[in-house]
N, C-alpha and C positions, 0 to 999 in steps of 0.2 A: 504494500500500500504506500501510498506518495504521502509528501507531507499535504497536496493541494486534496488528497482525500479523508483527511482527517476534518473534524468536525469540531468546532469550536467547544470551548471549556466556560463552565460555572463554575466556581469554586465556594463551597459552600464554609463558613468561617473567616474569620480574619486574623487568628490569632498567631503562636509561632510556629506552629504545626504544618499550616495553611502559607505562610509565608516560605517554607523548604519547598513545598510543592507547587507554589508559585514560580520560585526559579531554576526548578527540576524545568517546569515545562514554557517559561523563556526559554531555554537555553536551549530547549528541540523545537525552538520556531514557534511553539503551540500558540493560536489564539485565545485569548482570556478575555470572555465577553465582561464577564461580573464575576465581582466579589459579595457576599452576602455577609452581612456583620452588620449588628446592632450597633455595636461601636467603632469607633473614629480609628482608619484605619491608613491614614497621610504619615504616621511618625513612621512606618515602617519603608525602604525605599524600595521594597520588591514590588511594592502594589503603587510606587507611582503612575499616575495617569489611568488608574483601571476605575471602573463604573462599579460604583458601590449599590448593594442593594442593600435596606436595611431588615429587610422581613424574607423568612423562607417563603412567603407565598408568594413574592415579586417572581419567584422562581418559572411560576406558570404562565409567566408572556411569552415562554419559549417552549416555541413546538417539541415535542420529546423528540422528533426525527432530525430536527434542525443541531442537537447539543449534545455536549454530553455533559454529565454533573461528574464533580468530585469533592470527596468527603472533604474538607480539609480540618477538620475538627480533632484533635488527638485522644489519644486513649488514655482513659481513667479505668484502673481494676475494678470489672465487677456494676463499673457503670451502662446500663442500655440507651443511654443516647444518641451514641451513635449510630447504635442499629435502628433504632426507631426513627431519626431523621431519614437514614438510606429505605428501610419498608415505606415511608411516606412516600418517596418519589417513586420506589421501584413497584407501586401499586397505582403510579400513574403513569406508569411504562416510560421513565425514563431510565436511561443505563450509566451506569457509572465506572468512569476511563480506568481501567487498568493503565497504573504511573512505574515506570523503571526509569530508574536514573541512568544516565549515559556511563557514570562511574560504576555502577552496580556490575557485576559479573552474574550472569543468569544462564545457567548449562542449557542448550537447545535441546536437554533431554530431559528438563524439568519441569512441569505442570504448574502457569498462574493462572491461578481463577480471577474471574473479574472483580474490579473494583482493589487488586490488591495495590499495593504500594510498598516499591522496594528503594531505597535512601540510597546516597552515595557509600559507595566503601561496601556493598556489603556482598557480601559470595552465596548461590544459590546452586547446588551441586546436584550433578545428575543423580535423575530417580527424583528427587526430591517434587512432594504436592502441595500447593501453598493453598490454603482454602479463601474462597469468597470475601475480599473486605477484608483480608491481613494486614499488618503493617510491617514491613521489615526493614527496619529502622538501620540510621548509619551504621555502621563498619560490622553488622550485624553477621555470622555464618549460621549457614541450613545448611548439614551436610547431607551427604548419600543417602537416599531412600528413606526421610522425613515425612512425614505425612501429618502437615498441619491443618489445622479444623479452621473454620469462616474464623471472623472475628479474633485473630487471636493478634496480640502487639508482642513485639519481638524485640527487645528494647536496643541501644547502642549498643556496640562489643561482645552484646550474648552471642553465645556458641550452644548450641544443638550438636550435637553428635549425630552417628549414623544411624538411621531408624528407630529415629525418636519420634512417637505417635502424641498429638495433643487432640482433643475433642474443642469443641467449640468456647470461644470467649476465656481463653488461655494469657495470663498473662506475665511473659519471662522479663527480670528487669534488668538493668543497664550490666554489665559486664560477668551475667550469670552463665554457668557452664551445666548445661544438660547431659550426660553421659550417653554413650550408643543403649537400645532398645528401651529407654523408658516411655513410660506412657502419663500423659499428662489429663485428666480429669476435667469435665468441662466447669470452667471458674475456678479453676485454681490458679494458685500465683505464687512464680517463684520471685523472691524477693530480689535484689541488687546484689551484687556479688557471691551469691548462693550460686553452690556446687551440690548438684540434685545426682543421686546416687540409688534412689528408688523412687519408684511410681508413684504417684499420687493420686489422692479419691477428689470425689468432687467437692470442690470450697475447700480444699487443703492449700494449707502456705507451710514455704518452708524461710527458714532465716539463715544465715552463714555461722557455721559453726554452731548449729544448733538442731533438735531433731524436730522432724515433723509435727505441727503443733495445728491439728484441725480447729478452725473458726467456728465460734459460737453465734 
């Protein structure tokens, strides 16, 4: 596909999440019709000169066939906001851009599903399946035959090992290391610099240096 066959960008958020992915897709030409933010979104210099919209319903002056949306909203553990914004438009049939950074390394033998977004820096290793609406965040690694679920944030520096399974709304933090074959539980979270060495159940957290401590 050309760049004159891609289809212009909404960018739903204004915050710093929404500002990476703003200049992931400068920098591959992409069109950016509107930003959508409540708030004032001039101090940042990525969204110079972009059309603000301040309500997600300003959303629907555009044909679903004419755009594509993208989430720019970032992830909070455990939080469904962002899923509930993306069902809002994805039940008015619009689709949301599958984002990879020009820096990102992404194996041609790896599976993105839509709407995912993969950051600079980060390595996506054959075999590996990114589900629906991921994020996989700077310098982040998915190694060999991964199998992550919709919604999971995959924070900076985290490492995934080889055939590591997560279920849905997974969420690994900044410089955590996953071991090969574990399996991740859906809403569970592993903390920031936690080294995860067994499986987790659903709504388990683990801490560094510390054992598994299921959420009440």
């Amino acid at each position: 596909m050309s760049d004159s066959d891609l289809l212009p960008i909404v960018i739903i958020g204004g915050g710093g999440h929404a500002a990476v992915i703003a200049d992931i897709l400068l920098r591959q030409n992409r069109t950016i019709l509107a930003v959508v933010s409540p708030d004032e979104i001039s101090h940042r210099k990525v969204f110079t000169g972009m059309n603000r919209l301040v309500s997600d319903d300003q959303i629907r002056q555009f044909d679903p066939e004419t755009v594509r949306l993208v989430n720019g909203i970032g992830m909070i553990p455990r939080s469904k906001f962002r899923q509930q914004v993306n069902d809002t438009y994805l039940a008015l049939d619009y689709e949301f851009e599958t984002v990879i950074a020009n820096e990102a390394i992404v194996s041609p033998y790896a599976e993105v599903g839509p709407g995912v977004q993969i950051f600079p820096g980060a390595i996506v290793q054959s075999g590996a399946v990114l589900g629906a609406h991921s994020i996989i965040n700077t310098s982040a690694v998915i190694e060999h035959d991964c199998q992550i679920g919709a919604y999971n944030h995959i924070a900076p520096r985290a490492t995934l090992c080889g055939r590591v399974r997560s279920e849905s709304a997974v969420y690994v933090g900044a410089g955590a290391t996953v071991i090969h074959n574990i399996s991740l539980a859906k809403n569970s979270i592993v903390t920031a610099g936690t080294t995860v060495v067994s499986s987790l159940d659903e709504l388990q957290i683990t801490y560094p240096a510390r054992a598994v401590t299921r959420s009440i």
